[in-house]
C-alpha positions in Angstrom: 41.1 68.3 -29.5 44.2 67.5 -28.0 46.1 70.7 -26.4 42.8 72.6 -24.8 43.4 74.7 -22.4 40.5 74.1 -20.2 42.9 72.4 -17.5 44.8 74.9 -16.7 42.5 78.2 -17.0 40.0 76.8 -14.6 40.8 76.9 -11.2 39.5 74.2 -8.3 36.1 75.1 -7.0 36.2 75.0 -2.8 33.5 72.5 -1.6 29.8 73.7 -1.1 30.4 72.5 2.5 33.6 74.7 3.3 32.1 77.5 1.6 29.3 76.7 4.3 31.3 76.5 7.1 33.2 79.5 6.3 30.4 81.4 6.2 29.3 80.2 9.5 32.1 81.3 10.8 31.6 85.1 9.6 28.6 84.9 11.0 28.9 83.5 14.3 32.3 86.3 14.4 30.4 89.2 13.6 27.3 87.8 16.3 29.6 87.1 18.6 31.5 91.0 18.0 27.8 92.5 18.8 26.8 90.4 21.7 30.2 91.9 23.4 29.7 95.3 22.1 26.2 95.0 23.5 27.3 93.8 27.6 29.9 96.3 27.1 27.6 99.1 27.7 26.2 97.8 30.7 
């Protein structure tokens, strides 16, 4: 089955961990974005 093109439609999966650690990030943004929204008021 030489000639597939399996290789080049698929495209790299990011790491489990990055996707992790990106999310984290998000997270810890939109936390962060409240908390200062919150003292703020004060």
């Amino acid at each position: 089955m030489r000639g597939t093109s399996f290789d080049k439609a698929s495209q790299p999966v990011p790491e489990p961990l990055t996707i992790l650690g990106a999310g984290t990030a998000v997270a810890f943004a939109a936390a962060f974005k409240i908390k200062l929204k919150t003292v703020s008021k004060k």
